[in-house]
DOMAR-170845 format. One line per 2 residues: number of its first residue (from 1); their letters; for each residue x, y, z of C-alpha. Coordinates in steps of 0.02 Angstrom, whole numbers. Layout:
# DOMAR-170845
NUM> A> X/Y/Z  ...
This chain:
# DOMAR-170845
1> XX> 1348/4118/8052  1385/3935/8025
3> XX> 1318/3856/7867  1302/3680/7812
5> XX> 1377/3605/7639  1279/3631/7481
7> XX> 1299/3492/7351  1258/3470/7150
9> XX> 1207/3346/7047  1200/3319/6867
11> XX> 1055/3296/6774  1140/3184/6664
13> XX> 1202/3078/6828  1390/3026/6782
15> XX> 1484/3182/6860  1565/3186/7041
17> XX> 1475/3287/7184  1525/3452/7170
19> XX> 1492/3621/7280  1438/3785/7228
21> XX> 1603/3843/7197  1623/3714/7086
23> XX> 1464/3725/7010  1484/3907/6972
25> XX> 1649/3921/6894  1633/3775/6782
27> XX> 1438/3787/6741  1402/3634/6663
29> XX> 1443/3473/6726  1590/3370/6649
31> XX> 1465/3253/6567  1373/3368/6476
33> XX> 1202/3379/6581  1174/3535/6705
35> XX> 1211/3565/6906  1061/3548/7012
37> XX> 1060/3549/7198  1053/3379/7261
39> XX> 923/3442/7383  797/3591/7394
41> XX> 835/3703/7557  677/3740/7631
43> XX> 615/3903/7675  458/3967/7791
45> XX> 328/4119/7769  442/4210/7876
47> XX> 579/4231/7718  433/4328/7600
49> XX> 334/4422/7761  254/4590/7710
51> XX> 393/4725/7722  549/4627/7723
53> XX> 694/4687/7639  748/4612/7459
55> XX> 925/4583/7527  839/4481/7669
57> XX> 728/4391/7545  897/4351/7426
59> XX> 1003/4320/7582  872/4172/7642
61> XX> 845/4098/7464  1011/4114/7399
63> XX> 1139/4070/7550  1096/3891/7572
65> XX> 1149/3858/7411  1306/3920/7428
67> XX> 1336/3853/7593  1528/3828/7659
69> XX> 1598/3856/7457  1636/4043/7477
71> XX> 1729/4159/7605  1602/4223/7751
73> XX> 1516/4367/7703  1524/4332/7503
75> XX> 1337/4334/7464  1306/4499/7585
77> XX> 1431/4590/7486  1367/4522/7312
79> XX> 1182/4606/7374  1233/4779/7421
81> XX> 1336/4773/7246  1159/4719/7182
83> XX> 1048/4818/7258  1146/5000/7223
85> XX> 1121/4968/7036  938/4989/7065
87> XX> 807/5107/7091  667/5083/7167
89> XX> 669/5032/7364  592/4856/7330
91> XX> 715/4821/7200  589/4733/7078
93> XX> 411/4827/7127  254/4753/7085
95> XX> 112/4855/7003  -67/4829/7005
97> XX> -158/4855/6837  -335/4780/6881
99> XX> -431/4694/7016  -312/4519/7027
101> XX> -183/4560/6898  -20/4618/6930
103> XX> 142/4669/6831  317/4632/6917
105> XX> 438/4750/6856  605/4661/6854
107> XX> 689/4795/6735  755/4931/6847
109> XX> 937/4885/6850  1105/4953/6769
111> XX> 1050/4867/6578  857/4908/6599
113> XX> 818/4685/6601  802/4570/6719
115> XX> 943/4477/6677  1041/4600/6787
117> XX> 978/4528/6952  1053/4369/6929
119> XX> 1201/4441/6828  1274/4549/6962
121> XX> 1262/4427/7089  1349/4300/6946
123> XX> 1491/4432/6937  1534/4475/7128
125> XX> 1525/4286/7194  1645/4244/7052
127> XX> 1728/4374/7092  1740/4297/7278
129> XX> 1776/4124/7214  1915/4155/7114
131> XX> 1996/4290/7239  1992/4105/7356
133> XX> 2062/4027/7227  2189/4113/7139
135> XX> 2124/4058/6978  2088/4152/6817
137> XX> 1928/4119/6718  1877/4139/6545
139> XX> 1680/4126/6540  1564/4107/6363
141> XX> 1398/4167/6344  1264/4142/6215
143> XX> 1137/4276/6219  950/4320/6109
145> XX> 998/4507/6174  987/4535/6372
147> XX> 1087/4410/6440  1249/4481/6336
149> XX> 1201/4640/6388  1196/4623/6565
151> XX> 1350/4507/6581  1443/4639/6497
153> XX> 1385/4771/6617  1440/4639/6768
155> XX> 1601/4586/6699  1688/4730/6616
157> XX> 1836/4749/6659  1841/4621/6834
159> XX> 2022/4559/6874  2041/4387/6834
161> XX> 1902/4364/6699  1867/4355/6513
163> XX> 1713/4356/6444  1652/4314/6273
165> XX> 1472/4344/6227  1425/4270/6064
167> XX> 1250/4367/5989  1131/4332/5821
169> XX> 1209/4444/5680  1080/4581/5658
171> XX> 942/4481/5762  941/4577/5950
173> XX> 873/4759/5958  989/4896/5934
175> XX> 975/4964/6115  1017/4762/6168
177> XX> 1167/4754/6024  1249/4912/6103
179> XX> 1251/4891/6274  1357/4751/6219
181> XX> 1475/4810/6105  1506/4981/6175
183> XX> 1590/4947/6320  1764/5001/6345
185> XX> 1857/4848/6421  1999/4743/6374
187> XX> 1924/4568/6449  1775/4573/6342
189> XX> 1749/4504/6156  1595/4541/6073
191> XX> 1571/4391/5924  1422/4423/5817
193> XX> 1368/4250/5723  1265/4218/5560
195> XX> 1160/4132/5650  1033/4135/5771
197> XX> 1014/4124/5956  1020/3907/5935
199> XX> 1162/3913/5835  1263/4025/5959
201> XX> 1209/3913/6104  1273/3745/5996
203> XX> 1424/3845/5956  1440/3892/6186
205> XX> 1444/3706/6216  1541/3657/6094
207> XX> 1673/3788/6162  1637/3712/6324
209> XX> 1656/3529/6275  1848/3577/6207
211> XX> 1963/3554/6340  2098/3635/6250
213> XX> 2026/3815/6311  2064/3749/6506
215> XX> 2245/3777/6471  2208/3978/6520
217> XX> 2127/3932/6676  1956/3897/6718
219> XX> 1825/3895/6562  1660/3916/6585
221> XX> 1495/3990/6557  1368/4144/6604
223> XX> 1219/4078/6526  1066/4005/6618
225> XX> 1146/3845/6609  1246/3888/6779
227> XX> 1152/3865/6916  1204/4030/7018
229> XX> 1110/4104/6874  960/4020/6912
231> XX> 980/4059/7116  1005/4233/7093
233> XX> 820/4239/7009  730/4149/7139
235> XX> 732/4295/7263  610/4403/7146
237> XX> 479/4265/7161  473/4280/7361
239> XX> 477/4479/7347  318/4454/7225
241> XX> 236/4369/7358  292/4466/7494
243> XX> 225/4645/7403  55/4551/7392
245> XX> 52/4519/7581  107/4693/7608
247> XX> -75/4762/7523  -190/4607/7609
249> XX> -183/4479/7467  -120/4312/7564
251> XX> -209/4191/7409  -58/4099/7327
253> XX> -37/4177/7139  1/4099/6972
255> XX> 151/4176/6900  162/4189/6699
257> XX> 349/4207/6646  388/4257/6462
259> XX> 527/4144/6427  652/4077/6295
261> XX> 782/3991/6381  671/3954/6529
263> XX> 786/3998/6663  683/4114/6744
265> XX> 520/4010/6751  641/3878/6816
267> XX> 692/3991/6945  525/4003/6998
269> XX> 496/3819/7010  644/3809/7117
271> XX> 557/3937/7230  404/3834/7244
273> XX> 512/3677/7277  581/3786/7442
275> XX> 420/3816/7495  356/3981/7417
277> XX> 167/3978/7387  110/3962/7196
279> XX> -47/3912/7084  60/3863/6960
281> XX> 169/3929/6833  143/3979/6631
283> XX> 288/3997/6514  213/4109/6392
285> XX> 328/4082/6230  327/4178/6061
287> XX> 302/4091/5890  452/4016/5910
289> XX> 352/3861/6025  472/3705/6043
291> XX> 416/3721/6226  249/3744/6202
293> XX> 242/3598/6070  310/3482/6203
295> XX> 211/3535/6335  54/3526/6245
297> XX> 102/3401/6125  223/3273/6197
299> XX> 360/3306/6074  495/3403/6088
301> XX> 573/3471/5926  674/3578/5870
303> XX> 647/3714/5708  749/3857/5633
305> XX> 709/4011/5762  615/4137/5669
307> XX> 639/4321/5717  487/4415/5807
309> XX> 478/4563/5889  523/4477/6058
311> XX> 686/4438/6027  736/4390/6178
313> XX> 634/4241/6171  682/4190/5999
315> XX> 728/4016/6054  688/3837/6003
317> XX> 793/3737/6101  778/3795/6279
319> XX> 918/3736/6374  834/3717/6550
321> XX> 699/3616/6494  835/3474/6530
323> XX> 814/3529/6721  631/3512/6700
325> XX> 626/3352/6622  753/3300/6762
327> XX> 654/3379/6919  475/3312/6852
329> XX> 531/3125/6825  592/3116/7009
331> XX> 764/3149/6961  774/3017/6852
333> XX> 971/3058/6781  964/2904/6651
335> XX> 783/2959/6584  859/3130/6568
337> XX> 999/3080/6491  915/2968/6364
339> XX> 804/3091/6314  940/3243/6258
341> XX> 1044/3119/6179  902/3079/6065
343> XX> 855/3240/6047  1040/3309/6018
345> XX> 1053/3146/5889  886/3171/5794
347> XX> 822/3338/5855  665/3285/5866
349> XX> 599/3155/6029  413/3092/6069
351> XX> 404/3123/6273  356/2971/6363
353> XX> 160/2971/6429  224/2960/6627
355> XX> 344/3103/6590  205/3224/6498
357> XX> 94/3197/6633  224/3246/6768
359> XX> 278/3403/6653  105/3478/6630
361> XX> 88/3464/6842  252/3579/6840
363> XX> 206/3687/6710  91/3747/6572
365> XX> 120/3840/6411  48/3942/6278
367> XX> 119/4016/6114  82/4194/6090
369> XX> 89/4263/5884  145/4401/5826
371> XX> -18/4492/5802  -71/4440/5972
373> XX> 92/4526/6034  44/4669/5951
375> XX> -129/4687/6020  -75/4671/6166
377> XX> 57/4829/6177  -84/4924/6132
379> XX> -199/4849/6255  -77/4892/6400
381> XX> -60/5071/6359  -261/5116/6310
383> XX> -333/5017/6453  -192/5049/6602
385> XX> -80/5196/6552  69/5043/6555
387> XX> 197/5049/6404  296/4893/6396
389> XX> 388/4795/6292  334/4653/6178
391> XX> 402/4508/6308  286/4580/6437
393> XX> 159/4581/6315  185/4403/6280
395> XX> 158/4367/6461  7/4496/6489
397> XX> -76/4412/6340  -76/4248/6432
399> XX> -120/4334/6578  -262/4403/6559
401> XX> -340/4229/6493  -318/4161/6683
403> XX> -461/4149/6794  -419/4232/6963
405> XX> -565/4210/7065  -450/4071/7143
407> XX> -299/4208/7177  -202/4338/7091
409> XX> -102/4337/6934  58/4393/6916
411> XX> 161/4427/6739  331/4466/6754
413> XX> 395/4618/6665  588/4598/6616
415> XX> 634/4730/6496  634/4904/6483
417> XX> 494/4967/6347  638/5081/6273
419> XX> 750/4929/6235  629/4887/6087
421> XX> 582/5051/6015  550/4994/5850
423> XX> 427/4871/5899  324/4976/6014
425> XX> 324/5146/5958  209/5121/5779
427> XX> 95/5047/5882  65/5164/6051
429> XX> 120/5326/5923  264/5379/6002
431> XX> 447/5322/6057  444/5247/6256
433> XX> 558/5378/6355  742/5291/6392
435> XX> 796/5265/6552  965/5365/6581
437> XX> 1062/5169/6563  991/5189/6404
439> XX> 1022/5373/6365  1200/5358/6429
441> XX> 1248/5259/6294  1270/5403/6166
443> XX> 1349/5366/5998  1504/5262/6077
445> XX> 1608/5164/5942  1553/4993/5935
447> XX> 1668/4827/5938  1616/4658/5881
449> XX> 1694/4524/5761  1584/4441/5662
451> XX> 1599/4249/5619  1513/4101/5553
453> XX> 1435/3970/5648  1573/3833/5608
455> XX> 1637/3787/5787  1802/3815/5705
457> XX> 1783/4005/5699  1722/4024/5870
459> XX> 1877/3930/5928  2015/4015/5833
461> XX> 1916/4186/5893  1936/4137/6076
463> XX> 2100/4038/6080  2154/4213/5981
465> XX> 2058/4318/6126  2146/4210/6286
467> X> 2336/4235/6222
């Protein structure tokens, strides 16, 4: 099969053209804004039918993106590496709790998260690119607890590749903490930082900014921030759609994505962009609301994170709001660019009115407390048998506040209830039962280093770490 070029922009609108090679081994652009396609492949209701295959969903939404950059064959082989780390038959199966509500469960794969369905692709395609290349490449991840987790689980151990995952000192779940730091391979460093999840995202870009760590090879990053992230999570939005055809339900749905870096309610954006049939799209966000604040409130600003119960989401300076901003305002690169300058200068910026207006069409948002979060656990398991963890319940509190006489509603479900124990056990009485990823991880020795959030420490650590 023949397939045309794929090309990438930056948001910030001073970096060459690149392709998805490119795009994926150096994951942010040169001048400091983020790869976006410089068009949106279409797709038609033939790529989500009722009963396709995920693989054939993923294959449609994922290969003109990559277009000519890897070797023939690179993206089939990343899928059936993909889809034998998971479970059920549909990959990511949807679940009906009541008449127009439905859960998609997106944790079934080899770190119980959904993180792993982008991951894994990440992983092989790299894999692919550098195999082409010859190259070696040192990647740098910041994670609030999943993403570190299921890099690890891609990356361990893969010729070619480092991989340092910087986490909050004592501020992911234990289940999240030791999936990380258990794992037996030489290519991986495990940096805790006194800090939270901001801090070791400033402290990934400043790594990135420091061309000194090139001199090892490529140097790049795993986070959200690299596009192949984000097109490995649009596939899950076409299978949601495609499960609803399968049981009659042809009414476009609103999706409601729990999110902190908001990668995956970018994602499904994108999808919508390519054609995929939406009512719109909620980023439900936990007390720690910088998005919600700017949706709602036209300023964007950022505050100290404050730890909750979903920790994943403990975020208040979502990096892929800067594709947002760039995608509503017509892909306006020096608007963009204006805008996270200020903000990186004064961490605070007042969104203009023209902007607001075009964000709220793309999006909404609601903050969910603590309380609320709570509530809602126990909601789930009383009223529909469901245990799940308090990111769902972030989502499924939003949720259920959505009118659906219009369509369905679907909240995404993207952890494992077992991966937050803690949290959700005092309030449905009892501990959620692990999945065997879970149970397999025994009472392995943990390694980590633990360091400071001077950008000095992370660089000695990872200079130290490439020799």
């Amino acid at each position: 099969m023949q397939h045309a070029a794929a090309r990438y922009v930056s948001t910030r609108g001073s970096s060459p053209v690149a392709d998805f090679a490119e795009a994926l081994l150096r994951g942010m652009a040169p001048d400091g804004g983020l790869y976006m396609p410089a068009t949106w492949p279409k797709l038609t209701p033939a790529n989500w039918a009722a009963g396709l295959a995920y693989s054939d969903m993923a294959l449609a939404a994922m290969q003109p993106f990559i277009g000519t950059a890897l070797p023939e064959g690179a993206l089939d082989r990343a899928l059936h590496r993909l889809i034998a780390g998971f479970a059920p038959p549909e990959v990511t199966p949807l679940v009906q709790l009541e008449d127009g509500l439905w859960l998609l469960e997106l944790f079934h794969g080899p770190t119980a998260a959904f993180k792993d369905l982008a991951m894994q692709l990440a992983a092989a395609l790299s894999a692919e690119a550098l195999q082409t290349s010859g190259e070696r490449l040192t990647l740098v991840t910041a994670t609030s607890g999943d993403t570190g987790a299921a890099a690890v689980a891609a990356f361990a151990n893969q010729p070619r590749i480092r991989l340092v995952v910087l986490h909050p000192h004592e501020r992911v779940s234990p289940v999240q903490r030791r999936q990380m730091t258990t794992v037996e391979a030489d290519n991986v460093l495990n940096l805790a930082v006194r800090g939270d999840f901001d801090d070791c995202q400033r402290l990934v870009k400043a790594l990135l900014a420091d061309e000194s760590l090139r001199a090892q090879g490529r140097f790049s990053s795993v986070n959200s921030i690299n596009w192949a992230r984000l097109a490995g999570q649009i596939p899950y939005y076409l299978s949601a759609v495609s499960q609803l055809a399968a049981v009659g339900e042809t009414r476009a749905p609103v999706f409601v994505v729990p999110t902190g870096n908001f990668g995956d309610a970018f994602a499904g954006i994108a999808a919508s962009r390519m054609g995929l049939p939406s009512r719109g799209f909620v980023a439900a966000v936990n007390a720690n609301d910088a998005l919600a604040r700017a949706i709602n409130e036209g300023v964007y600003a950022r505050r100290a994170a404050v730890e909750t119960a979903s920790v994943s989401m403990d975020v208040q300076a979502p990096s892929n709001f800067e594709r947002l901003v760039y995608e509503a305002s017509g892909r306006d690169a020096d608007l963009t660019r204006g805008v996270f300058a200020d903000f990186a200068r004064d961490g605070r910026v007042v969104l203009p009115d023209e902007l607001l207006t075009a964000l709220r069409r793309e999006v909404s948002a609601v903050s969910v407390d603590e309380a609320t979060t709570r509530a809602e656990i126990a909601h789930a398991h009383a009223t529909w048998g469901q245990v799940v963890c308090p990111h769902t319940a972030v989502a499924l509190s939003a949720a259920r506040t959505i009118d659906r006489t219009a369509g369905p509603v679907v909240a995404l479900a993207t952890a494992h209830p077992a991966k937050f124990g803690k949290d959700v056990a005092p309030v449905v009485g009892f501990d959620p039962h692990p999945p065997e990823v879970i149970r397999a991880l025994g009472d392995r020795a943990e390694r980590f280093d633990v360091i400071g959030t001077d950008t000095s420490e992370a660089l000695a650590a990872v200079r130290a770490f490439q020799t």
